[in-house]
ChimeraX commands (.cxc) that place a marker at each C-alpha (Angstrom):
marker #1 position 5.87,-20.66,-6.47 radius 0.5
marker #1 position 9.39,-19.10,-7.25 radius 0.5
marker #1 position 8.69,-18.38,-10.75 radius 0.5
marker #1 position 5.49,-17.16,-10.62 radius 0.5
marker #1 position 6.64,-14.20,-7.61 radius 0.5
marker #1 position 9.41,-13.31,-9.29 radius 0.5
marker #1 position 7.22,-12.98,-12.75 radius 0.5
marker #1 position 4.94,-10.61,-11.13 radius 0.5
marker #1 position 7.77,-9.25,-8.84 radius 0.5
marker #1 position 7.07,-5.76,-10.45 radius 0.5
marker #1 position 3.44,-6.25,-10.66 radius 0.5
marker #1 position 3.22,-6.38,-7.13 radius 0.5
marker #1 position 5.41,-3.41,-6.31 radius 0.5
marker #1 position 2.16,-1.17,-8.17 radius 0.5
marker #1 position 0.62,-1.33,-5.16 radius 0.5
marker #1 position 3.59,1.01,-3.85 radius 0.5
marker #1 position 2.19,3.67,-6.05 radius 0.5
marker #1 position -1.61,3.51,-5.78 radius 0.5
marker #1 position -2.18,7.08,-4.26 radius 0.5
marker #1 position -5.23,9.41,-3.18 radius 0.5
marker #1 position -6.82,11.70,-0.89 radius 0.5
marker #1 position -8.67,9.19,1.43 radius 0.5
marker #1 position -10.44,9.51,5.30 radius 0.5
marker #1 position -13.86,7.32,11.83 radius 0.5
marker #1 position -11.39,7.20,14.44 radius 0.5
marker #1 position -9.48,4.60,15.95 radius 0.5
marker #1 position -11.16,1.11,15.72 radius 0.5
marker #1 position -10.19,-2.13,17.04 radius 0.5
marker #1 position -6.88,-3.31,18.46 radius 0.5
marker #1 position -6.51,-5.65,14.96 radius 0.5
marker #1 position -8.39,-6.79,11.88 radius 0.5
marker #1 position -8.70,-11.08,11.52 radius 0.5
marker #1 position -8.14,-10.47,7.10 radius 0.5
marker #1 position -9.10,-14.04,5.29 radius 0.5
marker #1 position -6.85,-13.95,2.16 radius 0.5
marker #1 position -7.84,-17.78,0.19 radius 0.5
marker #1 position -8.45,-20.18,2.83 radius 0.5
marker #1 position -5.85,-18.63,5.48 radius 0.5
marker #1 position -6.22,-15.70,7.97 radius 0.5
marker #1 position -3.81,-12.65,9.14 radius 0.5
marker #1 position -3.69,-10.83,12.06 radius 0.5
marker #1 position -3.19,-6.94,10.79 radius 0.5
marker #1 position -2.58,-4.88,14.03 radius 0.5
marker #1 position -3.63,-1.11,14.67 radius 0.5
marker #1 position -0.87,0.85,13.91 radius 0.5
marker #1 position 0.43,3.52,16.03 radius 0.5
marker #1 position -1.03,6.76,15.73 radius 0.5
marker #1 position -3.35,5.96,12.57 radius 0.5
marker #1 position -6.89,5.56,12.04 radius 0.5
marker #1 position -9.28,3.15,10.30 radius 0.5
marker #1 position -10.43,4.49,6.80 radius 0.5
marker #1 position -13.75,3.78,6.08 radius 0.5
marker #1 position -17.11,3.96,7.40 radius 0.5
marker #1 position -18.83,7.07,6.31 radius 0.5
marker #1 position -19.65,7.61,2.38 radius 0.5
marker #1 position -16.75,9.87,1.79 radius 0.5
marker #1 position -14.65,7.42,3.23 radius 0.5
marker #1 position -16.27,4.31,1.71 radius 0.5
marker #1 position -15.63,5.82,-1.78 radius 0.5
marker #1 position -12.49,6.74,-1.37 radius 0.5
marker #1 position -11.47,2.93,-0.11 radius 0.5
marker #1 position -13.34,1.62,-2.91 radius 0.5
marker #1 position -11.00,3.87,-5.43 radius 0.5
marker #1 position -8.38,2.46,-4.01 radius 0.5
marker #1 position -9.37,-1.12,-3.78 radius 0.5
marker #1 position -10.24,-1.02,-7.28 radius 0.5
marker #1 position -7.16,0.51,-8.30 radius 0.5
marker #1 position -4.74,-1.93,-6.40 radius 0.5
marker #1 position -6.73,-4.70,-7.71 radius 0.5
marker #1 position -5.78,-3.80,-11.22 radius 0.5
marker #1 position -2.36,-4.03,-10.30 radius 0.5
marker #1 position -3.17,-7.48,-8.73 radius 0.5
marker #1 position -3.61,-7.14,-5.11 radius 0.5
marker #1 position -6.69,-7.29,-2.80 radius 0.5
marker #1 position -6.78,-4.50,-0.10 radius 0.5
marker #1 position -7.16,-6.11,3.40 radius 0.5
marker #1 position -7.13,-2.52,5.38 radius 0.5
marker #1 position -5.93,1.12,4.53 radius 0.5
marker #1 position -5.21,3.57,7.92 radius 0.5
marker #1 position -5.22,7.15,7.86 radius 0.5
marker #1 position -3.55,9.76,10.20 radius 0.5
marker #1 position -6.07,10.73,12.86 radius 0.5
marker #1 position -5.79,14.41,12.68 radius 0.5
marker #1 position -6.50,14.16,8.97 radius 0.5
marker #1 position -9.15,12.01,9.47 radius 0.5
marker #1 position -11.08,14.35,12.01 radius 0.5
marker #1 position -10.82,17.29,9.31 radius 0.5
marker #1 position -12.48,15.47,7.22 radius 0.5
marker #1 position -15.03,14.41,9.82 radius 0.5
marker #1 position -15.83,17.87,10.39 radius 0.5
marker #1 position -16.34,18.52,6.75 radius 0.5
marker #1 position -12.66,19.78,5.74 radius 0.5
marker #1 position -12.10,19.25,2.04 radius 0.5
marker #1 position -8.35,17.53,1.78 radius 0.5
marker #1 position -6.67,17.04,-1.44 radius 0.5
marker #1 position -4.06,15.09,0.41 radius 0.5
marker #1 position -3.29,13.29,3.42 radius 0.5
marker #1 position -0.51,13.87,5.71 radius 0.5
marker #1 position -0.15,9.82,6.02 radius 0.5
marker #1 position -1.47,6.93,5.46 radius 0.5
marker #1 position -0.72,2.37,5.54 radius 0.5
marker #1 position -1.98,0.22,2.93 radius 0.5
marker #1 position -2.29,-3.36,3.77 radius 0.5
marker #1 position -2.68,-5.90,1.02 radius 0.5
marker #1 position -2.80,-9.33,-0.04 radius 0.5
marker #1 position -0.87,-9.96,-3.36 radius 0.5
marker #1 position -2.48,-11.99,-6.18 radius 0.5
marker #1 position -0.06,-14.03,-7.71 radius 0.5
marker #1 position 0.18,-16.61,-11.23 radius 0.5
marker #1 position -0.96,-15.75,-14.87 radius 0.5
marker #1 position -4.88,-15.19,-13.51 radius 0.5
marker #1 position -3.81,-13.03,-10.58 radius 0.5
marker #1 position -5.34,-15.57,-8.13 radius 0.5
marker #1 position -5.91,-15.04,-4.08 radius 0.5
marker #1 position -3.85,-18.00,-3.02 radius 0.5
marker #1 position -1.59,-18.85,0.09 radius 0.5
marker #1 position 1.29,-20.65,0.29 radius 0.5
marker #1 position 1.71,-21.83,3.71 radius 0.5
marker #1 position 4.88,-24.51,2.79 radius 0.5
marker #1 position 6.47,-22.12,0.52 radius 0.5
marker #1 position 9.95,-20.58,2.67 radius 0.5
marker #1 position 9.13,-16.73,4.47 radius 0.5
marker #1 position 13.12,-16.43,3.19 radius 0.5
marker #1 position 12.90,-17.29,0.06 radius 0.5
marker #1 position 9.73,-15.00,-0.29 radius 0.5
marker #1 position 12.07,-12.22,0.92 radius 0.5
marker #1 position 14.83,-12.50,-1.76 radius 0.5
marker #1 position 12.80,-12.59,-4.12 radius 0.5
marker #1 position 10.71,-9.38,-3.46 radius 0.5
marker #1 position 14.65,-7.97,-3.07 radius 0.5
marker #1 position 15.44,-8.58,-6.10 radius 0.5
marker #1 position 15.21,-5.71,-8.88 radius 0.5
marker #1 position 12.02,-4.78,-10.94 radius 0.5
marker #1 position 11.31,-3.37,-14.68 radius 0.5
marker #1 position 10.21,0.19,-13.59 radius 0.5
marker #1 position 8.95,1.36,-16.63 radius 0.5
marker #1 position 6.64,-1.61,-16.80 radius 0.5
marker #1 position 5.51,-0.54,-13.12 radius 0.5
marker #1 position 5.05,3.34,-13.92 radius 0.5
marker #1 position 3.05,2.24,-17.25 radius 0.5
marker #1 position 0.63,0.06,-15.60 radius 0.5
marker #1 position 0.66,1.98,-12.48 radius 0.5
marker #1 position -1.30,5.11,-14.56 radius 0.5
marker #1 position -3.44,2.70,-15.89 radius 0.5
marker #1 position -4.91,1.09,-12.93 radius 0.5
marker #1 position -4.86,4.66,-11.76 radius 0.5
marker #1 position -7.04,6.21,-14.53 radius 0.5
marker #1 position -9.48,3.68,-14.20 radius 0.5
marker #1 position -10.41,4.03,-10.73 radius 0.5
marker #1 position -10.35,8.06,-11.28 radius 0.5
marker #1 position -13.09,7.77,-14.16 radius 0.5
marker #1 position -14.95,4.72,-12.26 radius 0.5
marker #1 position -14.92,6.65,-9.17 radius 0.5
marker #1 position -13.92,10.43,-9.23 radius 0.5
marker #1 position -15.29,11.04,-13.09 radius 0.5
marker #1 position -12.49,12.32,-14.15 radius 0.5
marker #1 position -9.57,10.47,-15.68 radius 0.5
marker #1 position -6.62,13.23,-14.90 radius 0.5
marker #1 position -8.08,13.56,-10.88 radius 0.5
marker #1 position -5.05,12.12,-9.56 radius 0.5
marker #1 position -1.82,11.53,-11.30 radius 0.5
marker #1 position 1.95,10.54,-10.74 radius 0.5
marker #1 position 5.42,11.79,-12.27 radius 0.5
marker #1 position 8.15,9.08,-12.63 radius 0.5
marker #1 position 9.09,7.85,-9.41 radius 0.5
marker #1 position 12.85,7.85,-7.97 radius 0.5
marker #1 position 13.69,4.68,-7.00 radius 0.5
marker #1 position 15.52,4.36,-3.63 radius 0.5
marker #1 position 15.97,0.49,-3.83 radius 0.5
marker #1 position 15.99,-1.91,-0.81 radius 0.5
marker #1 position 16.25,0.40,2.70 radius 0.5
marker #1 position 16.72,-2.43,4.52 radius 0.5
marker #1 position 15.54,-6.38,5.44 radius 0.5
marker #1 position 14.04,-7.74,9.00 radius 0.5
marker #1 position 10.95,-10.21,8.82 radius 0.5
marker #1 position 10.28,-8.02,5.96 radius 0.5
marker #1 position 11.89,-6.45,2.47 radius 0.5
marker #1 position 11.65,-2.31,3.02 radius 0.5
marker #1 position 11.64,-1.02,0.15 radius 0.5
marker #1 position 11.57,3.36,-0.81 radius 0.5
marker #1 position 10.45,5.78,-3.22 radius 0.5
marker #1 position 9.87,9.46,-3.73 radius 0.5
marker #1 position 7.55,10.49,-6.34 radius 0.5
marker #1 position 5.55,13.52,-7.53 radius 0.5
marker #1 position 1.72,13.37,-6.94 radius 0.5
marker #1 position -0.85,15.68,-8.13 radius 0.5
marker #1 position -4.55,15.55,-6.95 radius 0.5
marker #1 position -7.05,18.21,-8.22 radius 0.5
marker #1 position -5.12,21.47,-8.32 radius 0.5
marker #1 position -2.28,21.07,-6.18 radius 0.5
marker #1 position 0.67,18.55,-6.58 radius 0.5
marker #1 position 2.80,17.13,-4.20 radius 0.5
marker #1 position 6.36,14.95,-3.72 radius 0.5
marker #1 position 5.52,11.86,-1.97 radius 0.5
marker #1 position 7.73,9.49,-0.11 radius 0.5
marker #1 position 6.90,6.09,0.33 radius 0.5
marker #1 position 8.27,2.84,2.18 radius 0.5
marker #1 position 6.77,-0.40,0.51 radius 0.5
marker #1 position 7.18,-3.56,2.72 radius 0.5
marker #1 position 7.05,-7.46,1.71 radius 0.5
marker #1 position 5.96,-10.21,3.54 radius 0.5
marker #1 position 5.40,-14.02,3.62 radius 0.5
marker #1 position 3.19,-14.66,6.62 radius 0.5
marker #1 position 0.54,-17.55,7.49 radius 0.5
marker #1 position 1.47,-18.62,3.93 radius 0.5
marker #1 position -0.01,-15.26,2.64 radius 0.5
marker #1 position 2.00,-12.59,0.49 radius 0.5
marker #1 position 1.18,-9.80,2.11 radius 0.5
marker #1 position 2.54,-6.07,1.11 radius 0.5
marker #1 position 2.47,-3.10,3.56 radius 0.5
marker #1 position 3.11,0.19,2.95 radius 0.5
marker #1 position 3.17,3.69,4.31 radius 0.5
marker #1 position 3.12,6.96,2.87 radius 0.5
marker #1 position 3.69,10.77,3.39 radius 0.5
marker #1 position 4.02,14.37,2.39 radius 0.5
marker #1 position 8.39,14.37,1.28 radius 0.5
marker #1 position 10.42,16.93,3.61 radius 0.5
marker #1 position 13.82,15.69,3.16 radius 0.5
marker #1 position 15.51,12.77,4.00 radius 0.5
marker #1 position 14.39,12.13,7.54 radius 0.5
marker #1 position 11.04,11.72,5.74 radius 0.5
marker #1 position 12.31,8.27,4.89 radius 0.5
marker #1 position 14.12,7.60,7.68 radius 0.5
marker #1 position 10.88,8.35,9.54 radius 0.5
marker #1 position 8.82,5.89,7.63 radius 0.5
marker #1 position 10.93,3.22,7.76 radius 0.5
marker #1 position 11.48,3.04,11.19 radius 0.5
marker #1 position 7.47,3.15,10.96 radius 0.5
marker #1 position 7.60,0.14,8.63 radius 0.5
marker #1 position 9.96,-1.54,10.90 radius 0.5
marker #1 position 8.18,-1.47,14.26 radius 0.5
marker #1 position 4.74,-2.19,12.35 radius 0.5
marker #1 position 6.64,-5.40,10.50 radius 0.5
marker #1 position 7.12,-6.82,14.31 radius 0.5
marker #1 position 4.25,-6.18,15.28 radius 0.5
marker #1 position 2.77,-8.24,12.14 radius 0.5
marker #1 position 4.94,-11.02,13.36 radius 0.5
marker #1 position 4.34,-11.47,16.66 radius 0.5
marker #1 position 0.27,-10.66,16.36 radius 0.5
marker #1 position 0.47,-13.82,14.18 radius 0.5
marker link #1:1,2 radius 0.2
marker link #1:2,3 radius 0.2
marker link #1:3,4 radius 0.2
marker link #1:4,5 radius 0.2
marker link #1:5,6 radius 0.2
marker link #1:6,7 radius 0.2
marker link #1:7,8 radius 0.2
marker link #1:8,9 radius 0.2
marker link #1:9,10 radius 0.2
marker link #1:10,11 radius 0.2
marker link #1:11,12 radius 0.2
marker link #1:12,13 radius 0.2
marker link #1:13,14 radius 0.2
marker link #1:14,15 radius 0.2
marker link #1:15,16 radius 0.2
marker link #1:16,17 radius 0.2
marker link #1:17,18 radius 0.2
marker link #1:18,19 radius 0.2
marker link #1:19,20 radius 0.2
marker link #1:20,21 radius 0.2
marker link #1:21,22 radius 0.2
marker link #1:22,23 radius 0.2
marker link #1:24,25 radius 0.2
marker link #1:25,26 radius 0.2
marker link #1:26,27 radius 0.2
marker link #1:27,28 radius 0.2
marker link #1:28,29 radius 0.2
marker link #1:29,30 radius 0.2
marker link #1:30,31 radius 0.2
marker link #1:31,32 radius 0.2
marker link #1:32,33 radius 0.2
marker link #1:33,34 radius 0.2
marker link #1:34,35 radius 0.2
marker link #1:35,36 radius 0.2
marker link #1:36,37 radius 0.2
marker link #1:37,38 radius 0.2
marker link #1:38,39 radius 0.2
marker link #1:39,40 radius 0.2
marker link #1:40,41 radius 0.2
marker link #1:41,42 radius 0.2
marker link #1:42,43 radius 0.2
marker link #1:43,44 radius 0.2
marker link #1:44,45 radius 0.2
marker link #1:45,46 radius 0.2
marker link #1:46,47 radius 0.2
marker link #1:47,48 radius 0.2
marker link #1:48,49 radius 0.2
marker link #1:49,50 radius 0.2
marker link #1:50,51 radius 0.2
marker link #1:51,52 radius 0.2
marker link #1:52,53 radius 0.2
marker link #1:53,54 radius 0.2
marker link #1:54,55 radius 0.2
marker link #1:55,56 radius 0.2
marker link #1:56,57 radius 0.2
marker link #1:57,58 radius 0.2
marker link #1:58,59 radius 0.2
marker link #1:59,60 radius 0.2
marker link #1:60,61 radius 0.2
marker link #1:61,62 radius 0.2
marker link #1:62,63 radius 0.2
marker link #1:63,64 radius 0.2
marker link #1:64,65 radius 0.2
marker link #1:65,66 radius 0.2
marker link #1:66,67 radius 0.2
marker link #1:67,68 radius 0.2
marker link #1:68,69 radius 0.2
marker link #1:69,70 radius 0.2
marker link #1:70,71 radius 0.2
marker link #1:71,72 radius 0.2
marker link #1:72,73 radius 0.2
marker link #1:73,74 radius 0.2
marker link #1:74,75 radius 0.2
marker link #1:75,76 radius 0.2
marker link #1:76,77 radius 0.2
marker link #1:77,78 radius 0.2
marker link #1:78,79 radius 0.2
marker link #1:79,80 radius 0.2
marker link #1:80,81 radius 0.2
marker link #1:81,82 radius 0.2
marker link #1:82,83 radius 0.2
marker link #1:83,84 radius 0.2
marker link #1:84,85 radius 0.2
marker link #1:85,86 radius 0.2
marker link #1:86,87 radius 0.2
marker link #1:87,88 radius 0.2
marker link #1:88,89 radius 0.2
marker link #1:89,90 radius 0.2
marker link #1:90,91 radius 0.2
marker link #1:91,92 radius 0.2
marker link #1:92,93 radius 0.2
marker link #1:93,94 radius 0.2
marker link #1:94,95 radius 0.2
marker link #1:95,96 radius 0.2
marker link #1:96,97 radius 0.2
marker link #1:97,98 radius 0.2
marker link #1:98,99 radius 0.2
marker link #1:99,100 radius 0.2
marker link #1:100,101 radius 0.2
marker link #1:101,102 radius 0.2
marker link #1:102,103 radius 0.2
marker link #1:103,104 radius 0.2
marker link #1:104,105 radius 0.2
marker link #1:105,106 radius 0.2
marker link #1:106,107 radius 0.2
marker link #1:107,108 radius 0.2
marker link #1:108,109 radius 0.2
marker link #1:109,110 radius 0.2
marker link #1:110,111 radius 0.2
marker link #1:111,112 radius 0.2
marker link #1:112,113 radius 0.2
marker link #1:113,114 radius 0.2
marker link #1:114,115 radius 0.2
marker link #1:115,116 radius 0.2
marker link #1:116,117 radius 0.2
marker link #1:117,118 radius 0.2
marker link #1:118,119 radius 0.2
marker link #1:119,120 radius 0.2
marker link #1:120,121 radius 0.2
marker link #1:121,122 radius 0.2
marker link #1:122,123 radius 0.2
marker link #1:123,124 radius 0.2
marker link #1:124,125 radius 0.2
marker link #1:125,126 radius 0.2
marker link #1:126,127 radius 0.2
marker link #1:127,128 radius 0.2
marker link #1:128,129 radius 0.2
marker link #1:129,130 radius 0.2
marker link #1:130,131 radius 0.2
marker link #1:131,132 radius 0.2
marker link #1:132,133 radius 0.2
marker link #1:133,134 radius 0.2
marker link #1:134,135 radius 0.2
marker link #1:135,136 radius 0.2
marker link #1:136,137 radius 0.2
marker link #1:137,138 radius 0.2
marker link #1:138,139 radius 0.2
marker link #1:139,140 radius 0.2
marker link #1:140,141 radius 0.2
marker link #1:141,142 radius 0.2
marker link #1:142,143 radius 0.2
marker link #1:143,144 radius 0.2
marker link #1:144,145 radius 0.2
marker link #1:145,146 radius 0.2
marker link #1:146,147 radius 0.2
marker link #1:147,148 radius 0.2
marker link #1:148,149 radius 0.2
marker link #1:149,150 radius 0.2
marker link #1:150,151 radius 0.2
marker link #1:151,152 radius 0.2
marker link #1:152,153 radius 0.2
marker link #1:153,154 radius 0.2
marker link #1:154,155 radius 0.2
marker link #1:155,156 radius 0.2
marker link #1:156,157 radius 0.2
marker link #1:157,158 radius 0.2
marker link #1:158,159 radius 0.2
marker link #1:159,160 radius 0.2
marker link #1:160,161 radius 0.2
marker link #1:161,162 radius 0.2
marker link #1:162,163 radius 0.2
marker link #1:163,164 radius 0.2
marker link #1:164,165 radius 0.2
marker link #1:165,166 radius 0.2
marker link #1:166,167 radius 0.2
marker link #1:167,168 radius 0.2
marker link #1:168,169 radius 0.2
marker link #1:169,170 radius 0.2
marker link #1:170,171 radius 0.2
marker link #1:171,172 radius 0.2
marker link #1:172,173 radius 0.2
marker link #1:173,174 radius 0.2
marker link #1:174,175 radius 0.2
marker link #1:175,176 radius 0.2
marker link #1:176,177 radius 0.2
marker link #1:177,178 radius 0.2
marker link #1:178,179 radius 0.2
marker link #1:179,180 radius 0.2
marker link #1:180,181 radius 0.2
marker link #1:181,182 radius 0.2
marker link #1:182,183 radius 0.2
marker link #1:183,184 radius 0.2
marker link #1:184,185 radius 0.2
marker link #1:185,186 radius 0.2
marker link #1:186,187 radius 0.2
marker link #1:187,188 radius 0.2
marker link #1:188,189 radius 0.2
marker link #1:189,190 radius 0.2
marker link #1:190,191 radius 0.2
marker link #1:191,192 radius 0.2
marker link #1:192,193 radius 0.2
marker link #1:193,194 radius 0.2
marker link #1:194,195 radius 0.2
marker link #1:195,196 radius 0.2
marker link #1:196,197 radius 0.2
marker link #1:197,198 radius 0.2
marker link #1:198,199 radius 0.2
marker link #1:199,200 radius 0.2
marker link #1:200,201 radius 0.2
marker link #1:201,202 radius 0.2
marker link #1:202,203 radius 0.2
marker link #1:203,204 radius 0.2
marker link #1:204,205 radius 0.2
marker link #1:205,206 radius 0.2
marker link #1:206,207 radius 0.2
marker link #1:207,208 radius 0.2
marker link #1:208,209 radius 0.2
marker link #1:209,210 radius 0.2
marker link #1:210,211 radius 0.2
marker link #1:211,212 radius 0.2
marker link #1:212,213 radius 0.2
marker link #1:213,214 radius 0.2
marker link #1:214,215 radius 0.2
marker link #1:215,216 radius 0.2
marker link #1:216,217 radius 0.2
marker link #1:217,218 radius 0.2
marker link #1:218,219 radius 0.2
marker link #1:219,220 radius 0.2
marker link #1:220,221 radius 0.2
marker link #1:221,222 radius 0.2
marker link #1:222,223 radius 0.2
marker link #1:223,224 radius 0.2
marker link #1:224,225 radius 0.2
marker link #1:225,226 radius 0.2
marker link #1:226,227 radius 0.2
marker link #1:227,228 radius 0.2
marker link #1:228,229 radius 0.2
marker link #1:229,230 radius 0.2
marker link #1:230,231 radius 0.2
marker link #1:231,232 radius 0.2
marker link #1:232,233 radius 0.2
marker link #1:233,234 radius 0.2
marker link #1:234,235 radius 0.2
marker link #1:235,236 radius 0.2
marker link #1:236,237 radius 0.2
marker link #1:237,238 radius 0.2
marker link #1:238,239 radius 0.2
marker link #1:239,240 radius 0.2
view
């Protein structure tokens, strides 16, 4: 298994980039996520809401379960902040989010297949998702996966785009790799800077990815989310 994460290393850091203006309030304590023939625990984080559920919302996951799919990996839940969520309840048209988690199983090997690998070392898993990542070969398919889920589901190629990202390399490593990035975002007519912490796990023998997003403020923006990361990581681990 080695060779074939650290051949789709990068492909599997897209997800970190798959952006969008998603959208019931807060659901059940966890989600039970089947990924191949093994199951995950994914708890509630704190603070966040469930997206999905009404049409708006059901659209919007579907953009971004087909985009993250095209950069091989199957979404297993997406959370939104709940404030956000209620504006758009009420109607509120929101080009972007203030925050949002994506959780998501990664699809590894030449036919980007939904395995698990329950013998295969949590450890080992980690260095390797530590280790560095062609960027360029990221951003390029990134905008791909991207402009096919904006025609498929928004009709409009160009409805949400990214600049190049800045890379802020590995933040830091408990149960999970944390890894950060800042990039420019633009969504209908306004654009935005962006500041993500992607995170990396082997658990239950699945590779599982989780990562959390928000508007850029400066650098306690980061700080902010991966302490967010952090906490959520343990609470992966011990709800499993």
């Amino acid at each position: 298994m080695t060779n074939r994460v650290s051949k789709l290393h990068a492909l599997t850091f897209l997800c970190f980039f798959m952006v969008l203006i998603p959208t019931e309030t807060k659901a059940k304590e966890q989600i039970n996520a089947r990924f191949d023939n093994a199951f995950v625990n994914l708890p509630h984080p704190d603070d966040y809401c469930i997206l999905g559920g009404t049409p708006l919302e059901d659209k919007l996951l579907k953009w971004q379960t087909h985009a993250l799919l095209k950069s091989n990996n199957k979404v297993l839940a997406m959370w939104i902040g709940c404030e956000d969520k209620q504006k758009l309840m009420n109607g509120e048209s929101l080009e972007y989010m203030s925050k949002w988690l994506i959780v998501n199983g990664i699809l590894l090997g030449e036919n980007a297949t939904e395995r698990a690998y329950p013998s295969y070392d949590p450890e080992e898993f980690k260095r390797v998702m530590a280790g560095d990542f062609d960027l360029d070969t990221v951003i390029k398919k990134t905008k791909q996966a991207i402009t096919d889920a904006n025609i498929k589901y928004l009709n409009d190629k160009d409805a949400v785009t990214i600049g190049r990202p800045i890379d802020l390399g590995v933040l830091s490593i408990t149960d999970s790799v944390h890894k950060g990035i800042i990039m420019r975002v633009s969504a209908g007519s306004e654009s935005r800077t962006i500041a993500a912490v992607a995170s990396f796990i082997l658990i239950n023998g699945i590779p599982v990815g989780f990562h959390f997003y928000s508007s850029y403020e400066n650098k306690k923006t980061i700080k902010n989310l991966l302490s967010e990361s952090e906490h959520y990581s343990a609470k992966l681990v011990h709800s499993n």
